[in-house]
Backbone as numpy.savetxt, mean C-alpha at the origin, in Angstrom:
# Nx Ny Nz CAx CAy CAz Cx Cy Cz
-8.23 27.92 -18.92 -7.83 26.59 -19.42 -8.69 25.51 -18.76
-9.50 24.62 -19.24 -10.08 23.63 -18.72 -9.31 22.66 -18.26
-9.82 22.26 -16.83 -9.26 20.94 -16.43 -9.86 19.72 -16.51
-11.29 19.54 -16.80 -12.00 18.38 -18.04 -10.56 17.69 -18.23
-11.10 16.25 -17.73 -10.57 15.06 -18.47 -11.54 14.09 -19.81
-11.58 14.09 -20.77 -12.55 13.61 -21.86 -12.34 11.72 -21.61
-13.02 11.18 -20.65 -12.61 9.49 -20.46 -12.88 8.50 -22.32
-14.04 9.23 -22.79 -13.84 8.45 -24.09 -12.88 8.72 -24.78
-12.48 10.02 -25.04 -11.41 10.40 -26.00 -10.22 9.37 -25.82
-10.06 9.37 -24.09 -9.01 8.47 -23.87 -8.77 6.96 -23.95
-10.49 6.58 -23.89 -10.60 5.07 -24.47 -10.06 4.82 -26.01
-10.86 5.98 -26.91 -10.05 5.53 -27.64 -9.23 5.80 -28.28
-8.18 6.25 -27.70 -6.86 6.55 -28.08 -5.94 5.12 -27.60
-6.69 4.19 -26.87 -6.20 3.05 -26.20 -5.99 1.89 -27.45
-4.81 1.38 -27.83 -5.04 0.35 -29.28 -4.73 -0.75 -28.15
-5.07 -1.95 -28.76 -4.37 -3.29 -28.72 -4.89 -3.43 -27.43
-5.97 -2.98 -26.90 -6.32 -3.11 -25.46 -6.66 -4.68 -24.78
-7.36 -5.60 -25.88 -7.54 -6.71 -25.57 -5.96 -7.66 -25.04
-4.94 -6.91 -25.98 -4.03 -7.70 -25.84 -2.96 -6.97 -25.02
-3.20 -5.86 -24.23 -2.66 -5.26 -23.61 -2.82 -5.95 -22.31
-4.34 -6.45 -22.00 -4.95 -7.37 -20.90 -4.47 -8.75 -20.79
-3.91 -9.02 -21.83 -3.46 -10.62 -22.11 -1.98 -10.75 -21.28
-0.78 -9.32 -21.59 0.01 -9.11 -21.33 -0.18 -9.34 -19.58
-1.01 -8.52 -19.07 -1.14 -8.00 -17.83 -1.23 -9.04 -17.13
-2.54 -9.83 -17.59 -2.88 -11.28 -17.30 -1.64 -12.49 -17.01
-0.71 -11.82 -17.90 0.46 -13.30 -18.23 1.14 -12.73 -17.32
1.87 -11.62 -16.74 2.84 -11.22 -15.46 2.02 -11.71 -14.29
0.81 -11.27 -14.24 0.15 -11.34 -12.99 -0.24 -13.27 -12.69
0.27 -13.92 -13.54 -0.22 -15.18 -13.73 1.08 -16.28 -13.07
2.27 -15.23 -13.74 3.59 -15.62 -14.03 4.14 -15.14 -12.11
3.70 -13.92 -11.62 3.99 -13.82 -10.42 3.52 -14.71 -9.29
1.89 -15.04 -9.92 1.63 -16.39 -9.15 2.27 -17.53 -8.40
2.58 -17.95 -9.73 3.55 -19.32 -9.85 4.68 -19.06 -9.07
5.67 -17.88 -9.15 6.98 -17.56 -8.50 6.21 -17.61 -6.96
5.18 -17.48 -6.97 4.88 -17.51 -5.14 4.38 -18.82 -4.85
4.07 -19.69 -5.94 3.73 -21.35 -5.73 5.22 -21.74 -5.69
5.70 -21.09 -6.14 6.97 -22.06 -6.19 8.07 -22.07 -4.82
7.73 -20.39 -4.29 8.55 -19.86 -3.04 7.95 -20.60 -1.92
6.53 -21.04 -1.99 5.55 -22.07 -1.04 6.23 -23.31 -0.78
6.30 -23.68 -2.38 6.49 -24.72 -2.50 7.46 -25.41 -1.97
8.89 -25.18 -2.07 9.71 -25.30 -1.90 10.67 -24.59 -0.41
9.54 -23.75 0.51 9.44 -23.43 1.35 10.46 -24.51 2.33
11.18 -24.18 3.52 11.99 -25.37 4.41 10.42 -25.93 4.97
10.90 -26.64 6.08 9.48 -27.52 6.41 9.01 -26.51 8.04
7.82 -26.51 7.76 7.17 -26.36 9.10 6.13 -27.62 9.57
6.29 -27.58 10.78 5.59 -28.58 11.45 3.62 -28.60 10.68
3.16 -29.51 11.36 1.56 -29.61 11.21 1.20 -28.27 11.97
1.44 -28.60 12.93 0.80 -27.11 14.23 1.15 -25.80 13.34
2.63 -25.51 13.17 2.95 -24.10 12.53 2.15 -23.97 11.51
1.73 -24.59 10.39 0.93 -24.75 8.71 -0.27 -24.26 9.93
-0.50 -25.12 10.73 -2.26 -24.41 11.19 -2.40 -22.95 11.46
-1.26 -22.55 12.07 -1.21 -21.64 12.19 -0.82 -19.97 11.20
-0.21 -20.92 10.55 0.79 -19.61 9.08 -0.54 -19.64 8.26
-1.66 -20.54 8.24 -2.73 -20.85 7.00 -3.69 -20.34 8.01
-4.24 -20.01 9.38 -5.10 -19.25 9.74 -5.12 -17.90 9.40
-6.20 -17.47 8.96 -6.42 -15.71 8.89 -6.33 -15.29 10.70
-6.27 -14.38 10.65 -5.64 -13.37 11.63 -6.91 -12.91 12.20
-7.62 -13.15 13.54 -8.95 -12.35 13.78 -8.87 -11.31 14.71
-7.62 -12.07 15.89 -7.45 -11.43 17.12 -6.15 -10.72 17.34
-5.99 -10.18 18.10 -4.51 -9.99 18.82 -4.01 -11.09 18.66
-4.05 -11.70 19.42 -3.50 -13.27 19.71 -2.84 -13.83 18.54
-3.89 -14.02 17.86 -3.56 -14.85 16.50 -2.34 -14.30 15.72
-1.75 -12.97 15.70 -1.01 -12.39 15.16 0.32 -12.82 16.16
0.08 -12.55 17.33 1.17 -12.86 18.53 1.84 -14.28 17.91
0.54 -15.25 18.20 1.01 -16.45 17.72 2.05 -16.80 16.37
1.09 -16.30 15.49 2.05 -16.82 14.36 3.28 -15.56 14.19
3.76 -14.53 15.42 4.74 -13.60 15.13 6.03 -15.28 15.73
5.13 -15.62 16.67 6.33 -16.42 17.26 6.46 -17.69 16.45
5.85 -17.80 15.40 5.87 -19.05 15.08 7.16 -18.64 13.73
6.60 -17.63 13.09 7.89 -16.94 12.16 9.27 -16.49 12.71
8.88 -16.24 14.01 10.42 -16.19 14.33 11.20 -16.96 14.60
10.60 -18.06 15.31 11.39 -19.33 14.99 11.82 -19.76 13.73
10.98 -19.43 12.64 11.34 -19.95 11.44 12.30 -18.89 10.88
12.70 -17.69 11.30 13.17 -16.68 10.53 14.89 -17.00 11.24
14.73 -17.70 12.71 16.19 -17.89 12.77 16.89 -18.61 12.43
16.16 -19.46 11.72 17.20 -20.60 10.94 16.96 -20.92 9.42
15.89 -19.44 8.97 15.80 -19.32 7.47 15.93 -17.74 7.62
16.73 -17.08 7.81 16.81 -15.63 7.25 16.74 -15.49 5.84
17.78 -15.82 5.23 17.45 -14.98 3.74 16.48 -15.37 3.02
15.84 -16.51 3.28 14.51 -17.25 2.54 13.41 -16.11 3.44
13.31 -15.89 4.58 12.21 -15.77 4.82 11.98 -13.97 4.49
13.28 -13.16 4.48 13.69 -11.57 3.61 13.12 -11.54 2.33
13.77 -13.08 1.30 13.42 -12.91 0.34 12.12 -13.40 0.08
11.09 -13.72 0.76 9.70 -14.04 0.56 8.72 -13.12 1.05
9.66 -12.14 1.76 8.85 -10.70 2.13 8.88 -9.94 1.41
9.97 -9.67 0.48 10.06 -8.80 -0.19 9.45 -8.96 -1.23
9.33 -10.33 -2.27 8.63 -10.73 -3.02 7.36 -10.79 -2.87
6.79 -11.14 -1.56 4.86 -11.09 -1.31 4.58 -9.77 -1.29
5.24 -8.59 -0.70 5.12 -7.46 -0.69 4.73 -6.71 -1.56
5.81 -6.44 -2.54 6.02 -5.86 -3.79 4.75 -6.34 -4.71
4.73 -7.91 -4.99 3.24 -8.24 -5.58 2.25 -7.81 -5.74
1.89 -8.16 -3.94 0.53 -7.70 -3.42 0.19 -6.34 -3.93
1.48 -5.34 -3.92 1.27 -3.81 -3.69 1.44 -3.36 -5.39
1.67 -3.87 -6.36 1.97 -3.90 -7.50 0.33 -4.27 -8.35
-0.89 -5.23 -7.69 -1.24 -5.50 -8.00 -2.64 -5.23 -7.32
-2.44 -4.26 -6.51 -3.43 -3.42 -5.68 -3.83 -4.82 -5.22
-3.28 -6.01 -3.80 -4.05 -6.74 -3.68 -3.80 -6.92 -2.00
-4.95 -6.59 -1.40 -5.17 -6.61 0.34 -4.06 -7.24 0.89
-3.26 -6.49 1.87 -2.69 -7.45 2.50 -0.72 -7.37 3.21
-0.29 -5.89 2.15 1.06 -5.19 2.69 0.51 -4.98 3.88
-0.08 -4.19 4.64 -0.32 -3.61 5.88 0.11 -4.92 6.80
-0.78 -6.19 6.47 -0.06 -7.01 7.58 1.13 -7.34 7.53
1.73 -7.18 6.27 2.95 -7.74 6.41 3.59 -6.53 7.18
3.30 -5.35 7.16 3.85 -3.84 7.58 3.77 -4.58 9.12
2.88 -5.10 9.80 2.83 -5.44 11.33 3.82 -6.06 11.49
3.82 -7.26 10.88 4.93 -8.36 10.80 6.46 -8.05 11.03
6.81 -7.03 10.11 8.46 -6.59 10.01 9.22 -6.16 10.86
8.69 -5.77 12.00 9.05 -5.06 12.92 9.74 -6.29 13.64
8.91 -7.47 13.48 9.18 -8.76 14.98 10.09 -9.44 13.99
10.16 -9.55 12.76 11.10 -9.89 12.26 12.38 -9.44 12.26
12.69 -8.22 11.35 14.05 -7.69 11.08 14.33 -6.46 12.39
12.90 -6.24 12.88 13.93 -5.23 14.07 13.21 -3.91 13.34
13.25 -2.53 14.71 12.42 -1.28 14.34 13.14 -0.52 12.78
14.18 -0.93 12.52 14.87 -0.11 11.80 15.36 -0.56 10.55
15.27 -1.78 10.69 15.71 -2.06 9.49 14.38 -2.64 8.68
12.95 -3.04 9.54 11.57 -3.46 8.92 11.33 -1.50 8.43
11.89 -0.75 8.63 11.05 0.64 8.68 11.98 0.79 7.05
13.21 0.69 6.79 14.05 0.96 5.65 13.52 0.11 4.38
12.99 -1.15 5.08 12.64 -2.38 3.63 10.86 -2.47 3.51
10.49 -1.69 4.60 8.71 -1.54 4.01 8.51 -0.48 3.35
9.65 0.86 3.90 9.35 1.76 2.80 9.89 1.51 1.32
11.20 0.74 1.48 11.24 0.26 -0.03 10.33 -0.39 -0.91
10.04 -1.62 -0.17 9.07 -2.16 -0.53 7.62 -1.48 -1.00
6.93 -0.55 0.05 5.80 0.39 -0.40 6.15 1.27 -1.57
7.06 1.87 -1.68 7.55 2.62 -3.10 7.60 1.82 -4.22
8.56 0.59 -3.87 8.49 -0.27 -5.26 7.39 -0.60 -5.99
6.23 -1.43 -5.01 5.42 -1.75 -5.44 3.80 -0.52 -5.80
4.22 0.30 -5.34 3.56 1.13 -5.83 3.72 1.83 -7.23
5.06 2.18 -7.19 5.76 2.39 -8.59 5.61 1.27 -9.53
5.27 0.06 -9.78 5.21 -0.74 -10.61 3.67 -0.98 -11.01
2.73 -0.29 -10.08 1.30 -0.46 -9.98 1.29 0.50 -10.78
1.78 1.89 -10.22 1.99 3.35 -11.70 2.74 2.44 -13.22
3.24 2.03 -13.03 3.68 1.48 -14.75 2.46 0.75 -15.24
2.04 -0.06 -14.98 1.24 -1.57 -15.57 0.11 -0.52 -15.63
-0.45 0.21 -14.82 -1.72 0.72 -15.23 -1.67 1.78 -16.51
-0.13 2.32 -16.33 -0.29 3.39 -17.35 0.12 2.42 -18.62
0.90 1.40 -18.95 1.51 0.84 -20.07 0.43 -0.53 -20.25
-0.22 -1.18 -19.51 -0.81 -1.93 -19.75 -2.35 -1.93 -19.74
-2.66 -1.47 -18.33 -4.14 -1.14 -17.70 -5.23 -0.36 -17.74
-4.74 0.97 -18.89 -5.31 2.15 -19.09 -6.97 1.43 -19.35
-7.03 0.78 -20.17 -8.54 0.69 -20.51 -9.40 0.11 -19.67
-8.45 -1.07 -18.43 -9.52 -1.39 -17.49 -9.69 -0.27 -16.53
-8.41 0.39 -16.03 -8.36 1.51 -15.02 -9.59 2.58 -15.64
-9.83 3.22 -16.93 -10.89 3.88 -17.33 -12.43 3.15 -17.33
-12.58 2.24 -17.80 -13.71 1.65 -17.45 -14.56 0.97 -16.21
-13.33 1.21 -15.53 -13.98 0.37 -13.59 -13.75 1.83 -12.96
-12.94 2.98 -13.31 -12.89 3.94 -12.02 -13.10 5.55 -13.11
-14.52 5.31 -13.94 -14.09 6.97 -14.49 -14.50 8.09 -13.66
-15.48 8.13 -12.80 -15.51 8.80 -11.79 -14.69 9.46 -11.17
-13.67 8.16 -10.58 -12.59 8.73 -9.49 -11.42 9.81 -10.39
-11.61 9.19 -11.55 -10.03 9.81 -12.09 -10.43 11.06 -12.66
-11.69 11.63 -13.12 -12.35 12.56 -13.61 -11.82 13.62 -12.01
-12.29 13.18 -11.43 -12.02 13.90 -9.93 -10.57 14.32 -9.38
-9.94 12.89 -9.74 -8.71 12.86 -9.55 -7.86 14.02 -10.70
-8.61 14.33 -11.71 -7.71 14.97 -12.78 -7.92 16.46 -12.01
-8.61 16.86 -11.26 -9.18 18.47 -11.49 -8.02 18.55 -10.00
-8.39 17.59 -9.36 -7.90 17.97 -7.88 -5.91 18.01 -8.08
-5.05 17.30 -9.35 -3.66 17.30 -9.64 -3.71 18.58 -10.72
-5.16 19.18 -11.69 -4.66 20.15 -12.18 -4.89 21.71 -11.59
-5.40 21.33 -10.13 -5.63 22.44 -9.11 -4.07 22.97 -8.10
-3.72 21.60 -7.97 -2.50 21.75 -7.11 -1.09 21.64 -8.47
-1.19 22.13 -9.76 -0.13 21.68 -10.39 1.09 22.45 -10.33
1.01 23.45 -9.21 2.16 24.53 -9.33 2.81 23.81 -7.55
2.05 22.51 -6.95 2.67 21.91 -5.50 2.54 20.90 -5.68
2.93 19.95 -6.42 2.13 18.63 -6.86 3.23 17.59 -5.76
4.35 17.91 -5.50 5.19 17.16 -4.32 4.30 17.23 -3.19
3.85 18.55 -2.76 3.29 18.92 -1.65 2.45 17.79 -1.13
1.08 18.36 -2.48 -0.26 17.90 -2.60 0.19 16.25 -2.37
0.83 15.78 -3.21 1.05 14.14 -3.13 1.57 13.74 -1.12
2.07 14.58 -0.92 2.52 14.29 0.37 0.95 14.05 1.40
0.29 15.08 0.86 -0.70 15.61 2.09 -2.08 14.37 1.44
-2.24 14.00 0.17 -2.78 12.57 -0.45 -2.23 11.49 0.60
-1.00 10.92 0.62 -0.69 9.81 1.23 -1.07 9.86 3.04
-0.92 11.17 2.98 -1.18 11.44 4.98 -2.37 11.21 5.14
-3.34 11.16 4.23 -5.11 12.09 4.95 -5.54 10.71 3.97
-6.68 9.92 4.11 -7.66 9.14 3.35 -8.41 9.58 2.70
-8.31 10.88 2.19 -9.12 11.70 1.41 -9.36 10.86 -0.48
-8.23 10.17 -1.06 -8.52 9.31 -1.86 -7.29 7.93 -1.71
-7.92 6.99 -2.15 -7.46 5.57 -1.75 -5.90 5.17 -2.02
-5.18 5.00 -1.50 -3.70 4.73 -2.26 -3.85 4.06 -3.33
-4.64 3.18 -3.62 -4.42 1.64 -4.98 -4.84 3.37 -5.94
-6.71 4.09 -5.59 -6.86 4.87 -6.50 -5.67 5.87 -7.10
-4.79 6.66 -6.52 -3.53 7.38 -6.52 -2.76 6.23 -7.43
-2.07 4.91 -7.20 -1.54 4.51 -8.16 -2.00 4.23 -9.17
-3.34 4.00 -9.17 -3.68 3.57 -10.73 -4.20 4.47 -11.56
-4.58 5.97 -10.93 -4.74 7.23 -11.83 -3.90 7.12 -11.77
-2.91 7.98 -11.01 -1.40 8.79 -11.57 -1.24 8.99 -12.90
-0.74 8.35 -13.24 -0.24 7.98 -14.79 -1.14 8.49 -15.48
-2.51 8.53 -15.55 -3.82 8.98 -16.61 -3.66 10.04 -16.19
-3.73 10.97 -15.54 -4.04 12.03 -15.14 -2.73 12.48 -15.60
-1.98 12.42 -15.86 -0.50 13.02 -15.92 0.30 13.51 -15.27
-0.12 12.77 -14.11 0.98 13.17 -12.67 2.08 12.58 -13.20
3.24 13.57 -12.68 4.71 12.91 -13.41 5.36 11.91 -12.24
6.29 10.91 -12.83 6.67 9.89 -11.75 7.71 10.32 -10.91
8.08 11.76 -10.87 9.10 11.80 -9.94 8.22 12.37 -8.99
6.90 13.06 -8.81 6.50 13.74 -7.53 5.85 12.48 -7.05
4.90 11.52 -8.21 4.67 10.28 -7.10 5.26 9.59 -6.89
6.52 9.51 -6.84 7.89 8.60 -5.86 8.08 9.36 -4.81
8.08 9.88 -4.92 8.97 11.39 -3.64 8.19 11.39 -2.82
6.85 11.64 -3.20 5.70 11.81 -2.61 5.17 10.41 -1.93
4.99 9.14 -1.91 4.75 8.31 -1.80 5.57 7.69 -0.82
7.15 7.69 -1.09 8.53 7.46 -0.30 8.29 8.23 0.76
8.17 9.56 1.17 7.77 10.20 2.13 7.02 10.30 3.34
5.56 10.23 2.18 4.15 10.26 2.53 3.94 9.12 3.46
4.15 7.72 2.70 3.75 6.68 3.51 5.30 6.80 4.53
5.56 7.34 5.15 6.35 6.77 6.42 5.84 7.00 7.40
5.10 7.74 8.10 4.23 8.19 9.35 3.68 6.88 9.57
2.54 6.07 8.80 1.60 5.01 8.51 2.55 3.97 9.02
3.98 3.82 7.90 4.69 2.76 7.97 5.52 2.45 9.46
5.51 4.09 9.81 6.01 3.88 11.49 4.85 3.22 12.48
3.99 4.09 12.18 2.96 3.01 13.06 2.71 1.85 12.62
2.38 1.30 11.86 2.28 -0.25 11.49 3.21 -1.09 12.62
4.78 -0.50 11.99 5.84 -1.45 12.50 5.65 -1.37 14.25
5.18 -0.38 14.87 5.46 -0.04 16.40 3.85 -0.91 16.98
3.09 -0.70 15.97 1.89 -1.32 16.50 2.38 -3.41 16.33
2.82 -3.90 14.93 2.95 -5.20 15.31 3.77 -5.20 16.70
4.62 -4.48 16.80 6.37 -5.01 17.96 5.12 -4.95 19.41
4.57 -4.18 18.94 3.61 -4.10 20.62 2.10 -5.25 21.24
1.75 -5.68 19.51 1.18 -6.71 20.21 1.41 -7.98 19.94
3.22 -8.15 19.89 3.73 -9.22 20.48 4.18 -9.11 21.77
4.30 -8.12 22.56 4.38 -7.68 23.50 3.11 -7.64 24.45
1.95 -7.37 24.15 0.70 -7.41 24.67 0.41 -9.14 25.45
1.16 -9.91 24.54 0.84 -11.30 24.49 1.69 -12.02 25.33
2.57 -11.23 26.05 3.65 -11.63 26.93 3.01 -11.35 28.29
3.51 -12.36 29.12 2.45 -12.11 30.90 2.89 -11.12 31.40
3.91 -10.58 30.92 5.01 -9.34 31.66 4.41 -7.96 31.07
3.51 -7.79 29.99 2.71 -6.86 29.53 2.94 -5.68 30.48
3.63 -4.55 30.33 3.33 -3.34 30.78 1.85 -2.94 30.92
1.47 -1.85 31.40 0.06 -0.67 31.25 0.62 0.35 30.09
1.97 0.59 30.48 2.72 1.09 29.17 2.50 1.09 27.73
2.64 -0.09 27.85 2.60 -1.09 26.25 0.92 -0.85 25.71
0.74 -1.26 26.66 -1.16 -0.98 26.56 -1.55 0.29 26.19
-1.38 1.47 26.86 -1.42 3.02 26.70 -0.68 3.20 25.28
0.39 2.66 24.77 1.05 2.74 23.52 0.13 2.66 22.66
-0.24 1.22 22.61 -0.78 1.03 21.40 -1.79 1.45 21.45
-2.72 2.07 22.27 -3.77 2.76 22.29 -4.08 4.40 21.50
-2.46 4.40 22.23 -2.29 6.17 21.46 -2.54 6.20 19.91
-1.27 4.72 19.47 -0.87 4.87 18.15 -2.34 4.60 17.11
-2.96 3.66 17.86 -4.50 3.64 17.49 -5.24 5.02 16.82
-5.34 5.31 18.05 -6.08 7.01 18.05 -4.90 7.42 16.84
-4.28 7.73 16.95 -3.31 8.65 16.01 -3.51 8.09 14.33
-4.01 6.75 14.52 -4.22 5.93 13.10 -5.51 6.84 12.45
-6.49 7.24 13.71 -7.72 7.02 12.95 -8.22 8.59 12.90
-7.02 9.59 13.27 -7.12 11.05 13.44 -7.65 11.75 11.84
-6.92 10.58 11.15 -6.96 11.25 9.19 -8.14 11.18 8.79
-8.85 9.89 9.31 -10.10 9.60 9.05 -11.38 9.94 10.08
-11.19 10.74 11.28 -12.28 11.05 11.73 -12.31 12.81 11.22
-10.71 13.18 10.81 -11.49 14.39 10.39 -11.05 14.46 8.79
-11.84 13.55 8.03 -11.67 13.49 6.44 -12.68 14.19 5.73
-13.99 14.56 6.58 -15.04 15.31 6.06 -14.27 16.99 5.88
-13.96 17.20 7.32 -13.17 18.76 7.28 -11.65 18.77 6.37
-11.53 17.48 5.82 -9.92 17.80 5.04 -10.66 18.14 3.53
-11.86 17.01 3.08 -12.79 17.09 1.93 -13.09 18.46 1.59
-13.78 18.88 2.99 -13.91 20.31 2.74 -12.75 21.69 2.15
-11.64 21.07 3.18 -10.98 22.42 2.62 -10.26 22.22 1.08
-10.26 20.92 0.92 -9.80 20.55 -0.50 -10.94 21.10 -1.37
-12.05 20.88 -0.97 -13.24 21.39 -2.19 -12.75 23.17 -2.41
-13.08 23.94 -1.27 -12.14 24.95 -0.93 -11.86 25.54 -2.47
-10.54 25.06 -2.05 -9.25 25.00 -2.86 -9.64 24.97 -4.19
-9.82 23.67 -4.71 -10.96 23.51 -5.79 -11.26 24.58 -6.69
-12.76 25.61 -5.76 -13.37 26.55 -6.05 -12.68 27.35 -6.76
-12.07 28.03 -5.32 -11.24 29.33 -5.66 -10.35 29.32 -6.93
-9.74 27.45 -7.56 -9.02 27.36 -8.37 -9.88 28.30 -10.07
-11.29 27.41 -9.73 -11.98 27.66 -10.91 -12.05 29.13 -10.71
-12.57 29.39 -9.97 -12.69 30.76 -9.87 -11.63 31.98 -10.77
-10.48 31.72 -10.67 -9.19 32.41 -10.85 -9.47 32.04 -12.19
């Protein structure tokens, strides 16, 4: 049985594509505004805090800083400042656009180890799951024309593993072997079904999502004069442990090619 994906066949089987983009265009336009408006209408922060909430992030520090500058603001705006996380979140991650991970730092100094660990994994599922809809119901023709490569690849490697596809999705989200945005926006083309990439995804990303949250709580902690060697050795570990997937992604490539082979082979 061939595992060939045909990308033209599937272009054009695509109708109404111009206006499928129009659609896409008008949510993604329409989510905008709901975040001009959550700005907008934002309680007030001082001149100093705006300098600070509107700086990009370069250093340690800078993150320290504006952790303390949100927490002041988070104790006398809780549900505004929940419900503007959850909403930037979901977006960003809905719309493959840079930028959950910091909020993943963030949650920890906000809501606490346990309850930032329960609402980023929600949050990472949701918005991933809504990135799997729009690409498969709306996006198919840009997702085929900007990534046929990846998904050609992506099709052989979900119709290699199709008898572990929970598994395989688990051991995708652990290893950088292909991109999360790429995983949500094939899925759907390839015909991965949506219950192994929920399961798989809900799962997968929690290792990541634990470190995120333990790495922000620590360098607001770093930034305190009382700084352990502890704290220091921590985040050092969790470091190393970040970048374990990706220093050995050549030997994971490999045994996936592997796999691959032997598939055709059979």
């Amino acid at each position: 049985m061939s595992t060939e994906i045909d990308i033209n066949k599937l272009k054009a089987e695509i109708k109404n594509d111009k206006q499928r983009r129009l659609i896409l265009f008008g949510i993604f336009a329409t989510g905008l505004i709901g975040l001009y408006v959550l700005v907008h209408f934002s309680p007030h922060l001082t001149q100093e805090e705006r300098k600070i909430v509107y700086r990009i992030p370069k250093y340690p520090h800078h993150i320290a800083e504006l952790l303390n500058v949100i927490n002041r603001y988070t104790e006398n705006n809780q549900f505004y400042v929940l419900f503007a996380f959850i909403y930037l979140y979901i977006f960003m991650q809905s719309f493959a656009i840079p930028g959950p991970v910091f909020l993943s730092l963030l949650s920890g100094q906000l809501f606490g180890p346990i309850p930032a660990f329960l609402l980023v994994c929600l949050c990472a599922t949701t918005g991933a799951s809504l990135c799997y809809g729009l690409s498969y119901s709306l996006a198919r023709g840009l997702v085929l024309n900007r990534f046929p490569n990846q998904i050609v690849n992506f099709n052989k490697k979900i119709h290699k593993n199709r008898d572990n596809l929970f598994f395989y999705m688990l051991f995708l989200r652990f290893t950088p072997l292909i991109p999360n945005v790429s995983i949500n926006v094939s899925g759907p083309i390839v015909g991965l079904p949506f219950k192994y990439f929920f399961f798989g995804t809900l799962f997968g990303l929690m290792p990541g999502n634990i470190i995120h949250i333990r790495t922000g709580l620590l360098i607001q902690e770093l930034n305190d004069f009382s700084t352990s060697y502890q704290a220091l050795l921590t985040l050092i570990g969790l470091s190393l442990v970040a970048l374990l997937p990706t220093l050995f992604k050549k030997k994971l490539q490999e045994l996936d090619e592997k796999g691959l082979n032997k598939s055709k082979n059979e």
